[in-house]
ModelCIF file with pLDDT and N, C-alpha, C, O atoms, coordinates in Angstrom:
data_MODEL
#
_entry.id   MODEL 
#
_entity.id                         1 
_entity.type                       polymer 
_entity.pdbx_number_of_molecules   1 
#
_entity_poly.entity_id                      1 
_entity_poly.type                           'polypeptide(L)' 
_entity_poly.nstd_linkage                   no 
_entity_poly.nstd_monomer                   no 
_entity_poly.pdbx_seq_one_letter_code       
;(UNK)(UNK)(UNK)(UNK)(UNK)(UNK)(UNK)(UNK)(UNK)(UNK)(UNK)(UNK)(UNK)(UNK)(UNK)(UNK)
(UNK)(UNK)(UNK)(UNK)(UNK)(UNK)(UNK)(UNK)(UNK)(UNK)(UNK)(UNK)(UNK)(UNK)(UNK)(UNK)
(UNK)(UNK)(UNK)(UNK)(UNK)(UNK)(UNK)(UNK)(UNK)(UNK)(UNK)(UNK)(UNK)(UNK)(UNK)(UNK)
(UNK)(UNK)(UNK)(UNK)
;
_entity_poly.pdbx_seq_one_letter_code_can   XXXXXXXXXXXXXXXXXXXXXXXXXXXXXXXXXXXXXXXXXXXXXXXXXXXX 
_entity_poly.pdbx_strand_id                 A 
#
loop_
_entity_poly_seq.entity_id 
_entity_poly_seq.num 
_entity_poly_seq.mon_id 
_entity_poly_seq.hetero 
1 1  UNK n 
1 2  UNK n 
1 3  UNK n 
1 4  UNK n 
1 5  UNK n 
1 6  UNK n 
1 7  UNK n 
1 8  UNK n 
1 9  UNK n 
1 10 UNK n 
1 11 UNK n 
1 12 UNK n 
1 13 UNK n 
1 14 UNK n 
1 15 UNK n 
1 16 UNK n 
1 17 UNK n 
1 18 UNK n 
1 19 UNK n 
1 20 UNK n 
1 21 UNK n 
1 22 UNK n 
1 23 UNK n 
1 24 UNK n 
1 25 UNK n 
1 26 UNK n 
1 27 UNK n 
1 28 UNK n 
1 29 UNK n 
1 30 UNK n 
1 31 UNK n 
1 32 UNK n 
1 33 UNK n 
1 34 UNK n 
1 35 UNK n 
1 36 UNK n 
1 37 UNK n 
1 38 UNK n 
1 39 UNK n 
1 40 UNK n 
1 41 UNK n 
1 42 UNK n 
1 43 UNK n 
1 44 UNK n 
1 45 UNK n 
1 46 UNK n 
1 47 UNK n 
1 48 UNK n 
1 49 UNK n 
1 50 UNK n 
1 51 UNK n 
1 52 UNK n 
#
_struct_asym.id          A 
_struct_asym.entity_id   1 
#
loop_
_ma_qa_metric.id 
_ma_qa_metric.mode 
_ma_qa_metric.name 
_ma_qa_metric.software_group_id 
_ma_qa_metric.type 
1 global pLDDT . pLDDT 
2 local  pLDDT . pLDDT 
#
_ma_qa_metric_global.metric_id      1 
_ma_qa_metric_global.metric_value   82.92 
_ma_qa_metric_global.model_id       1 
_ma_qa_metric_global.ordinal_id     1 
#
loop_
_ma_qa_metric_local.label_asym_id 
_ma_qa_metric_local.label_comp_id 
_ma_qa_metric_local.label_seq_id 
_ma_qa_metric_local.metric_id 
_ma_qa_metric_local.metric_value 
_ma_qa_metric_local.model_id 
_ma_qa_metric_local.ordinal_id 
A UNK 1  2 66.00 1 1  
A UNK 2  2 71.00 1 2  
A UNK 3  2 81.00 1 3  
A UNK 4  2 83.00 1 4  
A UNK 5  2 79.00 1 5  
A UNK 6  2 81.00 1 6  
A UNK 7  2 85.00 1 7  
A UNK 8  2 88.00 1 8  
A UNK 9  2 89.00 1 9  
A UNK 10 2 91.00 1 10 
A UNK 11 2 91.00 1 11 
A UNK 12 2 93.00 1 12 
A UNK 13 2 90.00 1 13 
A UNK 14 2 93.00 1 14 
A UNK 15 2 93.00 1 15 
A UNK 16 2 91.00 1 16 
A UNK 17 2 90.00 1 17 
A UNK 18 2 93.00 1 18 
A UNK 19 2 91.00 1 19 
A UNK 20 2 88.00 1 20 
A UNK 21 2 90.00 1 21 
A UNK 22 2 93.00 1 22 
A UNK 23 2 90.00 1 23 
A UNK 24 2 89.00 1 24 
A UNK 25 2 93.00 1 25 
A UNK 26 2 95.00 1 26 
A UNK 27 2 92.00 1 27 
A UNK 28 2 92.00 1 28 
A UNK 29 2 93.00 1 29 
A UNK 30 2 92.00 1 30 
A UNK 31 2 90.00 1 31 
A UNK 32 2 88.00 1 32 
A UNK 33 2 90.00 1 33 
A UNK 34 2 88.00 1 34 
A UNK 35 2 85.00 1 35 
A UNK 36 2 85.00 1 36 
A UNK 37 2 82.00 1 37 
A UNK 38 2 81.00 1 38 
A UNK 39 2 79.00 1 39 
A UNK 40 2 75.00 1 40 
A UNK 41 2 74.00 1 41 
A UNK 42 2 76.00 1 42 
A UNK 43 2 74.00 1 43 
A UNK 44 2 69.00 1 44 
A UNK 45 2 65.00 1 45 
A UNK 46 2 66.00 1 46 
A UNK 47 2 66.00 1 47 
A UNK 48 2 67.00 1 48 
A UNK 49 2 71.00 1 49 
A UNK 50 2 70.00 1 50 
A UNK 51 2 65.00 1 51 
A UNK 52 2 60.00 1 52 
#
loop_
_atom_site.group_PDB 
_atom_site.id 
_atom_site.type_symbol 
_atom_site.label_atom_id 
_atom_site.label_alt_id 
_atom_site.label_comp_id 
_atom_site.label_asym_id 
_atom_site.label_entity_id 
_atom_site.label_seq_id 
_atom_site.pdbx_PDB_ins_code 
_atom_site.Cartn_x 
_atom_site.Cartn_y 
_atom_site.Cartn_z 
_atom_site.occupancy 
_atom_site.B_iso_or_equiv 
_atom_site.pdbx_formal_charge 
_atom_site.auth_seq_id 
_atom_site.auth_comp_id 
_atom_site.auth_asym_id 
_atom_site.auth_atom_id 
_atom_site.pdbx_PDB_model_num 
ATOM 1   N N  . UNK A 1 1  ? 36.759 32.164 85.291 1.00 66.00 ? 1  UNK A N  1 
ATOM 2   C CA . UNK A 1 1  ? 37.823 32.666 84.463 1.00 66.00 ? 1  UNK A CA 1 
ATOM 3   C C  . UNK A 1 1  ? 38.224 34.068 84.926 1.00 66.00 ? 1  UNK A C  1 
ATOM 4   O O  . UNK A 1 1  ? 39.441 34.228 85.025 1.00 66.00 ? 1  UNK A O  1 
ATOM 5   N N  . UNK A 1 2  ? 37.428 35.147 85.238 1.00 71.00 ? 2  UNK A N  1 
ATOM 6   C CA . UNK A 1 2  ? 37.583 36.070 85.773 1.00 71.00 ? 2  UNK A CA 1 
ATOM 7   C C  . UNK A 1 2  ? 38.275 36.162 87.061 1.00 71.00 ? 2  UNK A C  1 
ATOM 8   O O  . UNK A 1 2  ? 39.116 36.955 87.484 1.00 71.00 ? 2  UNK A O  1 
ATOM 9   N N  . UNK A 1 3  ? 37.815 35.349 87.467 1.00 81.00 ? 3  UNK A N  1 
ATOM 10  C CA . UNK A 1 3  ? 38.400 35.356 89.210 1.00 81.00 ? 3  UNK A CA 1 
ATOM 11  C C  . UNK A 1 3  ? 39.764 35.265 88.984 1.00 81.00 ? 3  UNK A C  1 
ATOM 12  O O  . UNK A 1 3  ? 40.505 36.134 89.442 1.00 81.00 ? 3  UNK A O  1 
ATOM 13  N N  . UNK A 1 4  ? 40.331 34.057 88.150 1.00 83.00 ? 4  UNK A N  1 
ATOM 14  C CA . UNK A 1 4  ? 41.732 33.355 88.093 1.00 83.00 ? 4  UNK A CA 1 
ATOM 15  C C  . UNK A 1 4  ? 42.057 34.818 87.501 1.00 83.00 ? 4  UNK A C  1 
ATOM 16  O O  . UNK A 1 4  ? 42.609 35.537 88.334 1.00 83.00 ? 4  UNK A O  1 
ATOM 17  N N  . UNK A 1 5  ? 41.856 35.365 86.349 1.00 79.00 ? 5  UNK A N  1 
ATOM 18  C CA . UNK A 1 5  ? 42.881 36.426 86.107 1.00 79.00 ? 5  UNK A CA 1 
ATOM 19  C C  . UNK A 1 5  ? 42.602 37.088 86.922 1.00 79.00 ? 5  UNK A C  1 
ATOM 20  O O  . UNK A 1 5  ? 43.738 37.202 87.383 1.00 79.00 ? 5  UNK A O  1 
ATOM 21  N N  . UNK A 1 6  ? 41.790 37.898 87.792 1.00 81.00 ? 6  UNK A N  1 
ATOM 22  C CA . UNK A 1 6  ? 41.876 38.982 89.143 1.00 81.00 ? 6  UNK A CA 1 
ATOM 23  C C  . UNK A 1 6  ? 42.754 38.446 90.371 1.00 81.00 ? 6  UNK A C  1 
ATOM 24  O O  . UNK A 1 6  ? 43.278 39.201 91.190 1.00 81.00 ? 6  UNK A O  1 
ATOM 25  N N  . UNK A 1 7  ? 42.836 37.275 90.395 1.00 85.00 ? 7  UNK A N  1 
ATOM 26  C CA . UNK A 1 7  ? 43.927 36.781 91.585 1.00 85.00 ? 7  UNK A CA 1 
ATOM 27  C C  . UNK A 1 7  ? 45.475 36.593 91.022 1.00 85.00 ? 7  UNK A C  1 
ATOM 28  O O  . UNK A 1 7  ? 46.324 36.174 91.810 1.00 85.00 ? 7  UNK A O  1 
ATOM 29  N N  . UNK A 1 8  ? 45.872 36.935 89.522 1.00 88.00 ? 8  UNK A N  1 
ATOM 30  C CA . UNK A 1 8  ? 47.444 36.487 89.471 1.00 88.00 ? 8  UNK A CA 1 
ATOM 31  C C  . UNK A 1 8  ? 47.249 38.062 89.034 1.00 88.00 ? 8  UNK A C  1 
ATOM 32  O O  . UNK A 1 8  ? 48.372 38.293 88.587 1.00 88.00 ? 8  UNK A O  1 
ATOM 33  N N  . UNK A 1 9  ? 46.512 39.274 88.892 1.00 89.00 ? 9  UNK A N  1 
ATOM 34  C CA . UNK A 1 9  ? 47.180 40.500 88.774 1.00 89.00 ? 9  UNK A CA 1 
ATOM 35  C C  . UNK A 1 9  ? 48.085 40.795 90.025 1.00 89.00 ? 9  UNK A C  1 
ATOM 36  O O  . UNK A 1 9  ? 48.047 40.107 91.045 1.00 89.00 ? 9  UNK A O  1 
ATOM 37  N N  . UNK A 1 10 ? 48.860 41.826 89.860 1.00 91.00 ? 10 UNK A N  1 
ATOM 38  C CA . UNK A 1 10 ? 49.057 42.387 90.938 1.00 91.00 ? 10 UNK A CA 1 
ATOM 39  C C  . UNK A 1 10 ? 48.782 43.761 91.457 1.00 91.00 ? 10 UNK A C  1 
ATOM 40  O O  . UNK A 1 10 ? 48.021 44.244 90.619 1.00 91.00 ? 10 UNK A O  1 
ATOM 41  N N  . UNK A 1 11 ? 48.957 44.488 92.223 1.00 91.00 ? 11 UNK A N  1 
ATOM 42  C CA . UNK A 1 11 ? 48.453 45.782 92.876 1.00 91.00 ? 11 UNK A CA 1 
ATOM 43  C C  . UNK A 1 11 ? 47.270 45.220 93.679 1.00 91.00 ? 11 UNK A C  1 
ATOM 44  O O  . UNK A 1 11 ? 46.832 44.089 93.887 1.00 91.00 ? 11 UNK A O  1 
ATOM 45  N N  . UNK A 1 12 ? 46.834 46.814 94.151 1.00 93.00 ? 12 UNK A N  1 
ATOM 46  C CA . UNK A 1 12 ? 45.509 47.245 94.574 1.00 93.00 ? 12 UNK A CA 1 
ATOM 47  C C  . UNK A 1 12 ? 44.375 46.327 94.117 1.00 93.00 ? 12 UNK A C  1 
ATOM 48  O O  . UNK A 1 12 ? 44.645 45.439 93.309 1.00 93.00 ? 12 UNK A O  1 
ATOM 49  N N  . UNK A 1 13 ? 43.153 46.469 94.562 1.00 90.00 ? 13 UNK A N  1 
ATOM 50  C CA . UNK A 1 13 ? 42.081 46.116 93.866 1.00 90.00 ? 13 UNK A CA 1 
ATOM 51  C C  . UNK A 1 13 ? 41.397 46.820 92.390 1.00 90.00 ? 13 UNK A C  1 
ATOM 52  O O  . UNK A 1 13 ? 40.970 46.240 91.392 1.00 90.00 ? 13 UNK A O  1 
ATOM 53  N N  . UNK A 1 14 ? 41.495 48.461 92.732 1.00 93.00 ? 14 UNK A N  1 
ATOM 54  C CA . UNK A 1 14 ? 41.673 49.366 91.487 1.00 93.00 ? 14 UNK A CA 1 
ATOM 55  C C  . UNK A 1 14 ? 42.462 49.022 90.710 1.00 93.00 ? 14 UNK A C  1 
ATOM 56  O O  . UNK A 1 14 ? 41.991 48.942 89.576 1.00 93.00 ? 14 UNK A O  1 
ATOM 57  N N  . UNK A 1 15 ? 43.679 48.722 90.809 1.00 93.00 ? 15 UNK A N  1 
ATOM 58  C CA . UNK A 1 15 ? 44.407 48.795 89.741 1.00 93.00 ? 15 UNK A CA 1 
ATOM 59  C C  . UNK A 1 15 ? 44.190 47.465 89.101 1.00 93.00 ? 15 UNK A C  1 
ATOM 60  O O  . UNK A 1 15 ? 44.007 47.442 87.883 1.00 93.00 ? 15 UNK A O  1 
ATOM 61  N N  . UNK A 1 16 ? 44.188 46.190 89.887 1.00 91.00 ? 16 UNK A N  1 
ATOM 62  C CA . UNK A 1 16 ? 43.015 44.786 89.094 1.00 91.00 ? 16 UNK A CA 1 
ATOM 63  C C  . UNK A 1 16 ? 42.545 45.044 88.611 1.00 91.00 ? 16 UNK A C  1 
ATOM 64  O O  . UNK A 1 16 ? 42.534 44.436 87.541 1.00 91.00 ? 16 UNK A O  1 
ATOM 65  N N  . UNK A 1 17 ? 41.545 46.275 88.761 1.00 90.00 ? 17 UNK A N  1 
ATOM 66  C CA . UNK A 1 17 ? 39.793 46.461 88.053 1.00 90.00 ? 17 UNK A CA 1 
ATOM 67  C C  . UNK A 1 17 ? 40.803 46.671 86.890 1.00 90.00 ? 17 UNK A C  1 
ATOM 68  O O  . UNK A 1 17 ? 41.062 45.793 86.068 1.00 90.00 ? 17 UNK A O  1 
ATOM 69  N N  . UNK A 1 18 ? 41.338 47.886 86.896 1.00 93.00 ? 18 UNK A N  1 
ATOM 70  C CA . UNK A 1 18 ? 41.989 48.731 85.451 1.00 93.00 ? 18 UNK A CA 1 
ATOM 71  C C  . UNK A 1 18 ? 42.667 47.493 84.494 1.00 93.00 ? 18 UNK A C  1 
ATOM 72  O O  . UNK A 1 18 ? 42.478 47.541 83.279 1.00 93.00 ? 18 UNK A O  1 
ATOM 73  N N  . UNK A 1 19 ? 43.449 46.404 85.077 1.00 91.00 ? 19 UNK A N  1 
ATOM 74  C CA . UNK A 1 19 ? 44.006 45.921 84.238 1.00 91.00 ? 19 UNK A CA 1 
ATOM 75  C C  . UNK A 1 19 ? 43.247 44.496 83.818 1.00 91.00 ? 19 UNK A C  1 
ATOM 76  O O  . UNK A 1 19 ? 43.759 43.825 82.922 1.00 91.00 ? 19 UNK A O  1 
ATOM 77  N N  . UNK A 1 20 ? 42.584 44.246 84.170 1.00 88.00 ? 20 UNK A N  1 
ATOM 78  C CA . UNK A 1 20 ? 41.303 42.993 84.017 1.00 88.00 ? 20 UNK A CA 1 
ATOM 79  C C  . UNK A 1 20 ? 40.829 43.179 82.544 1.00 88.00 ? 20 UNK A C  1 
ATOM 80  O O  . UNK A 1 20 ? 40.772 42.488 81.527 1.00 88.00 ? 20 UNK A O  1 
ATOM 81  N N  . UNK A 1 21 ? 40.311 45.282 83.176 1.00 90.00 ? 21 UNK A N  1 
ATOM 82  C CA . UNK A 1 21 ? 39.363 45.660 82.013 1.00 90.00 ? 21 UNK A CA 1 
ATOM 83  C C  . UNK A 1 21 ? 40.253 45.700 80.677 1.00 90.00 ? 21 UNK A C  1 
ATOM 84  O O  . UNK A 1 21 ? 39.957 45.451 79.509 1.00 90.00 ? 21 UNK A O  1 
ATOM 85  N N  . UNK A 1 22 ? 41.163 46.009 81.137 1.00 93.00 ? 22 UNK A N  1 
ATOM 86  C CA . UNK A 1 22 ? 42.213 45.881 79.444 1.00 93.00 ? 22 UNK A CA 1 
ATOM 87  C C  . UNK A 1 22 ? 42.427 44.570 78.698 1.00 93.00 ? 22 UNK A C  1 
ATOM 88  O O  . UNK A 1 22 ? 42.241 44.392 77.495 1.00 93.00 ? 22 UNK A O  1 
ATOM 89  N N  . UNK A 1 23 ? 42.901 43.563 79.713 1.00 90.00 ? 23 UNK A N  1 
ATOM 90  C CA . UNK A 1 23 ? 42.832 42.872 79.004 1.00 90.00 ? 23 UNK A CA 1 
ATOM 91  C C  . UNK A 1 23 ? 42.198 42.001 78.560 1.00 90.00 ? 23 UNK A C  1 
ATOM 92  O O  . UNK A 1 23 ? 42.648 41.210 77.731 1.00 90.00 ? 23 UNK A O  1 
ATOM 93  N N  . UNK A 1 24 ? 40.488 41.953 79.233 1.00 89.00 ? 24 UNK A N  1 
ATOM 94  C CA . UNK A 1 24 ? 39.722 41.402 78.410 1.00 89.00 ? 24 UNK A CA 1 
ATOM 95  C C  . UNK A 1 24 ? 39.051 42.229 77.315 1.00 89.00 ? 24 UNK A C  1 
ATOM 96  O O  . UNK A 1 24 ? 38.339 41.607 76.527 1.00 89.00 ? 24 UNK A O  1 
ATOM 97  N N  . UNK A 1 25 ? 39.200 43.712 77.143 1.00 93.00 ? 25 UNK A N  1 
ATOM 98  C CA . UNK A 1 25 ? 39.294 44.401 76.006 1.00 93.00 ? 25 UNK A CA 1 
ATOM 99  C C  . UNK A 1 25 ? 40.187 44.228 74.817 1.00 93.00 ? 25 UNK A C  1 
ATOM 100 O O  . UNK A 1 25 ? 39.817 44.438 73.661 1.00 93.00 ? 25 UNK A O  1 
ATOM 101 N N  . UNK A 1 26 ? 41.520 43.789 75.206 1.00 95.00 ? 26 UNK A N  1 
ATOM 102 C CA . UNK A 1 26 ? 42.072 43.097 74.112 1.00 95.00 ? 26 UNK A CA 1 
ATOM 103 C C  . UNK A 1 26 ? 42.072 41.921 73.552 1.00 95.00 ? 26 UNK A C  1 
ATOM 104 O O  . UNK A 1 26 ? 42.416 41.667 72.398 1.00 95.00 ? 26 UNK A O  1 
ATOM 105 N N  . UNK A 1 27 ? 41.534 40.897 74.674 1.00 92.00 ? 27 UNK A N  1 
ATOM 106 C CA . UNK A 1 27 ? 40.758 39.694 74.063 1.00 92.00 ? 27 UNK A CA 1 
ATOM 107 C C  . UNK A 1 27 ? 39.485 40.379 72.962 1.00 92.00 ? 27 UNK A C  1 
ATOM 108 O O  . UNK A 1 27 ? 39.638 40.388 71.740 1.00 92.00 ? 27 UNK A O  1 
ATOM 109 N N  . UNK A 1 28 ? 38.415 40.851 73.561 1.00 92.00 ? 28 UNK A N  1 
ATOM 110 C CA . UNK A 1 28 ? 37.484 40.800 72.646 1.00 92.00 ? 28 UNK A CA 1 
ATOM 111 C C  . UNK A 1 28 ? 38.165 41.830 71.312 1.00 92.00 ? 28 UNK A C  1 
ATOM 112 O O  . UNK A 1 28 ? 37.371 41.709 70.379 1.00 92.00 ? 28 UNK A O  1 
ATOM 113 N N  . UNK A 1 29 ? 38.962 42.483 71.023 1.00 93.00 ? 29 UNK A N  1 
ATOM 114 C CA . UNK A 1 29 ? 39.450 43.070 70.009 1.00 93.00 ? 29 UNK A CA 1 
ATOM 115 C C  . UNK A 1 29 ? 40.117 41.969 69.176 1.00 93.00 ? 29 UNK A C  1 
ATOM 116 O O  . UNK A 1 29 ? 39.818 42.064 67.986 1.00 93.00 ? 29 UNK A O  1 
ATOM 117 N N  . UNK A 1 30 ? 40.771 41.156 69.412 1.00 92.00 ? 30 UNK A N  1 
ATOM 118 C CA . UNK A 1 30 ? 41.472 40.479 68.583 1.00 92.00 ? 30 UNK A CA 1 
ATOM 119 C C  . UNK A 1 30 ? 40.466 39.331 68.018 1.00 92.00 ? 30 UNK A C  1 
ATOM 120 O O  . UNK A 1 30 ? 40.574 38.888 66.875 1.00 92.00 ? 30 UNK A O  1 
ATOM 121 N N  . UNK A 1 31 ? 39.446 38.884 68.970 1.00 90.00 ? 31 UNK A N  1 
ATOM 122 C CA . UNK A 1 31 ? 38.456 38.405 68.305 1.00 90.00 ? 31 UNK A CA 1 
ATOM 123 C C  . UNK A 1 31 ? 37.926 38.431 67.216 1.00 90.00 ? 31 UNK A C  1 
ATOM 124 O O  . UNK A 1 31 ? 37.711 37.635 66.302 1.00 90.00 ? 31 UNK A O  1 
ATOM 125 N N  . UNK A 1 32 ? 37.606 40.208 67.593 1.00 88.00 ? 32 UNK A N  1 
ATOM 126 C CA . UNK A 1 32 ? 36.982 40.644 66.601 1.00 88.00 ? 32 UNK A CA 1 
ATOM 127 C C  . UNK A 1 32 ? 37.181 41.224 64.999 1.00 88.00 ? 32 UNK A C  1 
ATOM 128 O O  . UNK A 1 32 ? 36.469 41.423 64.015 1.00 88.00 ? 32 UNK A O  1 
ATOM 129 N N  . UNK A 1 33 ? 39.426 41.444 65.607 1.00 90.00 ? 33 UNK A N  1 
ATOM 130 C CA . UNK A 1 33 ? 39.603 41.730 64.307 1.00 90.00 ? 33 UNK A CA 1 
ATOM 131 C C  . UNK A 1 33 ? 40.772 40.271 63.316 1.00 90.00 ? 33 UNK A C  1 
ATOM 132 O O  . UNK A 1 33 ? 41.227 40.143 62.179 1.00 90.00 ? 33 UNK A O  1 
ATOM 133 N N  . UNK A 1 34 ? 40.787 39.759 64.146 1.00 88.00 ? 34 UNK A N  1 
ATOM 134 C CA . UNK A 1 34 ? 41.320 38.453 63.730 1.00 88.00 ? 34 UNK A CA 1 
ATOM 135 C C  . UNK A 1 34 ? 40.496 36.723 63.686 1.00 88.00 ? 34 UNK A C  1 
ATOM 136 O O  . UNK A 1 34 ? 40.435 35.754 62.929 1.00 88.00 ? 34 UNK A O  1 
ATOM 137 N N  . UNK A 1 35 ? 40.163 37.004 64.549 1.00 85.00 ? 35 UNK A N  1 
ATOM 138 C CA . UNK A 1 35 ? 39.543 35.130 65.333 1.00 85.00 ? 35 UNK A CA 1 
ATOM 139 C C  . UNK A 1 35 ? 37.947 35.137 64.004 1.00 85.00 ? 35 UNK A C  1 
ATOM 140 O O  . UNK A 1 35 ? 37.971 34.272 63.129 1.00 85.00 ? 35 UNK A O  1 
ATOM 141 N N  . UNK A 1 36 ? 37.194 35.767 64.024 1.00 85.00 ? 36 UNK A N  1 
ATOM 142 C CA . UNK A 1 36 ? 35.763 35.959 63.710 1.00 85.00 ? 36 UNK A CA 1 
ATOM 143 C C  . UNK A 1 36 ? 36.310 36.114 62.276 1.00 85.00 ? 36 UNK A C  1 
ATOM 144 O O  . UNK A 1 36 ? 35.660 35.335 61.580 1.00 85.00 ? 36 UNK A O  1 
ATOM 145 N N  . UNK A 1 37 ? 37.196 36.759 61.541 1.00 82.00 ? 37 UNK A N  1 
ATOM 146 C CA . UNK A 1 37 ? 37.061 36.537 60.247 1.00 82.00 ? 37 UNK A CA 1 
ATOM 147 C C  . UNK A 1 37 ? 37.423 35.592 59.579 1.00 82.00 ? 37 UNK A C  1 
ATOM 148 O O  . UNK A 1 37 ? 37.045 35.240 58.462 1.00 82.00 ? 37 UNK A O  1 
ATOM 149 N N  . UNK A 1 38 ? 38.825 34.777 60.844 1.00 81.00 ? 38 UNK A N  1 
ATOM 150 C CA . UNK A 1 38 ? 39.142 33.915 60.225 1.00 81.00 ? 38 UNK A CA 1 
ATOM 151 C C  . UNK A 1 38 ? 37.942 32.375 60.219 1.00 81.00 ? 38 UNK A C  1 
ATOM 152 O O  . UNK A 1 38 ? 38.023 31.428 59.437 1.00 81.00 ? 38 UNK A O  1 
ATOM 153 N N  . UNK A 1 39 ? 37.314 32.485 60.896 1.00 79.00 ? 39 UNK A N  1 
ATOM 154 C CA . UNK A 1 39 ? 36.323 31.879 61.119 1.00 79.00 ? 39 UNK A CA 1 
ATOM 155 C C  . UNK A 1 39 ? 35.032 31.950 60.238 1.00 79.00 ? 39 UNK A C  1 
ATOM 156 O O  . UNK A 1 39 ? 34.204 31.067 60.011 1.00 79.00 ? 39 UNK A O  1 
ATOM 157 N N  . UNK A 1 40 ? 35.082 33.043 59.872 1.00 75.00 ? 40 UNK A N  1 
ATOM 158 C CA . UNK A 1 40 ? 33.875 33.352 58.708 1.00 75.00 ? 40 UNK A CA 1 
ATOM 159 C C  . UNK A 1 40 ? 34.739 32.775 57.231 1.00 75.00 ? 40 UNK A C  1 
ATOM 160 O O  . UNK A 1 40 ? 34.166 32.732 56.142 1.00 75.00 ? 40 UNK A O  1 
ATOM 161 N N  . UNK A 1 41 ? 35.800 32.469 57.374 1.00 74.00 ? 41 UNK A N  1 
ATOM 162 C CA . UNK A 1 41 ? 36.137 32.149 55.916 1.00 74.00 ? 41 UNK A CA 1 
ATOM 163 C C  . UNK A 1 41 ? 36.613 30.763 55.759 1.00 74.00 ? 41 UNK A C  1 
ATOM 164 O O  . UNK A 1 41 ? 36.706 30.197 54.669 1.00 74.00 ? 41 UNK A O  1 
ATOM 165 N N  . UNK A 1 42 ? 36.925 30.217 56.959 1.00 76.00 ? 42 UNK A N  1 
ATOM 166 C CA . UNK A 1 42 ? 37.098 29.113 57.347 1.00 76.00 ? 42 UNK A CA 1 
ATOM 167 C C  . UNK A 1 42 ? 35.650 27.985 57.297 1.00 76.00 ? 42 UNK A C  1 
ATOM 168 O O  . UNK A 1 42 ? 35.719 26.901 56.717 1.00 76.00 ? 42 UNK A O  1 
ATOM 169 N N  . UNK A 1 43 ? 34.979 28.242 57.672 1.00 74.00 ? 43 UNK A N  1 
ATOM 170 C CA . UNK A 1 43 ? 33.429 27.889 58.145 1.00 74.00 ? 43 UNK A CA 1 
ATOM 171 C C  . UNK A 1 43 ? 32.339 27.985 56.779 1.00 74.00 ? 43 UNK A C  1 
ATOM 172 O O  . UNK A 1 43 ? 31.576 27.106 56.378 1.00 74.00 ? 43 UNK A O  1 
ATOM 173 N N  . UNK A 1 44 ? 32.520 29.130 56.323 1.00 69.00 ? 44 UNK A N  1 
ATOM 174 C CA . UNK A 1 44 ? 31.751 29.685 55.563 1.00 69.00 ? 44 UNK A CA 1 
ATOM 175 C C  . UNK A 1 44 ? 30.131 30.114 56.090 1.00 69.00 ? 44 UNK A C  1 
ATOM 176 O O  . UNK A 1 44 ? 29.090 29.577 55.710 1.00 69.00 ? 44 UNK A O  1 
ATOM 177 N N  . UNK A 1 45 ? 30.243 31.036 56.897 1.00 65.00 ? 45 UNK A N  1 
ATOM 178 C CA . UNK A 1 45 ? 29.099 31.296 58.044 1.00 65.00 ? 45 UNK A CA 1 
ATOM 179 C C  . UNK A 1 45 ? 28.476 32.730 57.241 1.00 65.00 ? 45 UNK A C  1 
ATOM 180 O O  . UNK A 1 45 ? 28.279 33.603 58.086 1.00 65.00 ? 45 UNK A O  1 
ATOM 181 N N  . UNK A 1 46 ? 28.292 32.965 56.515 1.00 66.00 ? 46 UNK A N  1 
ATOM 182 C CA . UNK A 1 46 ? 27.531 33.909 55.600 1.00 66.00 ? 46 UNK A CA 1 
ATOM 183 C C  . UNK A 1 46 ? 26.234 33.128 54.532 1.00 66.00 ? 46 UNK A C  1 
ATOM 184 O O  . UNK A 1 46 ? 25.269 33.794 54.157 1.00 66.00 ? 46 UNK A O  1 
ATOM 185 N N  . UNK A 1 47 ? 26.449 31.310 54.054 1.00 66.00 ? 47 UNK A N  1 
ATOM 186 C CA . UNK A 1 47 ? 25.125 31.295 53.980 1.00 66.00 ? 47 UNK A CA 1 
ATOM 187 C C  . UNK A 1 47 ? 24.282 31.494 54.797 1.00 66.00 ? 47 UNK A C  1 
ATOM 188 O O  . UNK A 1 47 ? 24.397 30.921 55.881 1.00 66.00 ? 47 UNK A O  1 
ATOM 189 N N  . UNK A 1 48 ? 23.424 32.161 54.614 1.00 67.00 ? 48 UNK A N  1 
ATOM 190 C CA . UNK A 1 48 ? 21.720 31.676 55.460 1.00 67.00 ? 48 UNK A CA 1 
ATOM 191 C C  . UNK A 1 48 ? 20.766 31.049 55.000 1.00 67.00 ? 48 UNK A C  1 
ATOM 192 O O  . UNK A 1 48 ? 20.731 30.799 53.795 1.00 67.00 ? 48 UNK A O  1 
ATOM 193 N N  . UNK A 1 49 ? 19.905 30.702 55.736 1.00 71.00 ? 49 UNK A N  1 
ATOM 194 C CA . UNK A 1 49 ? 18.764 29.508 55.211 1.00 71.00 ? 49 UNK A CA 1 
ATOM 195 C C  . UNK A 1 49 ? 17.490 30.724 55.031 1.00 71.00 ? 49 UNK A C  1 
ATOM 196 O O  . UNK A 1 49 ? 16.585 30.229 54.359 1.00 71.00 ? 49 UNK A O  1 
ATOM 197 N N  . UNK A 1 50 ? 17.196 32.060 55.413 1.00 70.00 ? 50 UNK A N  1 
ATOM 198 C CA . UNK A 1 50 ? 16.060 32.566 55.276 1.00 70.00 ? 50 UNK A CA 1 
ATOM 199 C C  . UNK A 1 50 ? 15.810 32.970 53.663 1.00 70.00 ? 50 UNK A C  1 
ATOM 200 O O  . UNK A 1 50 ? 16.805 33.263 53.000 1.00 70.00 ? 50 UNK A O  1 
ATOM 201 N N  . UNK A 1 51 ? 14.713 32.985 53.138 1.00 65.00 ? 51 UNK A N  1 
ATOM 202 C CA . UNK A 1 51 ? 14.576 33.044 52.021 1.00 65.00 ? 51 UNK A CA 1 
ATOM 203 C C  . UNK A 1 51 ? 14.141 35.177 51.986 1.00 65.00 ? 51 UNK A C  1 
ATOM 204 O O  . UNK A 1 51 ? 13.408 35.735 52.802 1.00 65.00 ? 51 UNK A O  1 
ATOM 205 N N  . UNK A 1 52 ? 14.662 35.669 51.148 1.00 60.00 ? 52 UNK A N  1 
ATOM 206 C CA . UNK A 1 52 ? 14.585 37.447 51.257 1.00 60.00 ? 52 UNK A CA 1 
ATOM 207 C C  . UNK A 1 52 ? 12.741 37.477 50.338 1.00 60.00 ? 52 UNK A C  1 
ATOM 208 O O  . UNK A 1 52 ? 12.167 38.548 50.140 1.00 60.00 ? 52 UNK A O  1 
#
């Protein structure tokens, strides 16, 4: 998966690195502020089985 997005950037190799790193930084951001909650409420992934 990495490779395929480092071969359709364009520029330099630096400037790949720079824009790779962004946008799998904005993948894991939207994950984290969209995908994962909707998923925690969807799912209902807050029971647990351990007893406190």
């Amino acid at each position: 998966m990495y490779g395929w997005i480092f071969r359709h950037l364009p520029g330099p190799t630096w400037l790949k690195a720079i824009q790779a790193t962004i946008i799998i930084g904005f993948i894991v951001y939207a994950l984290l502020e969209w995908g994962f909650p909707w998923a925690q409420d969807y799912f209902d992934l807050v029971e647990n089985t351990v007893d406190q």
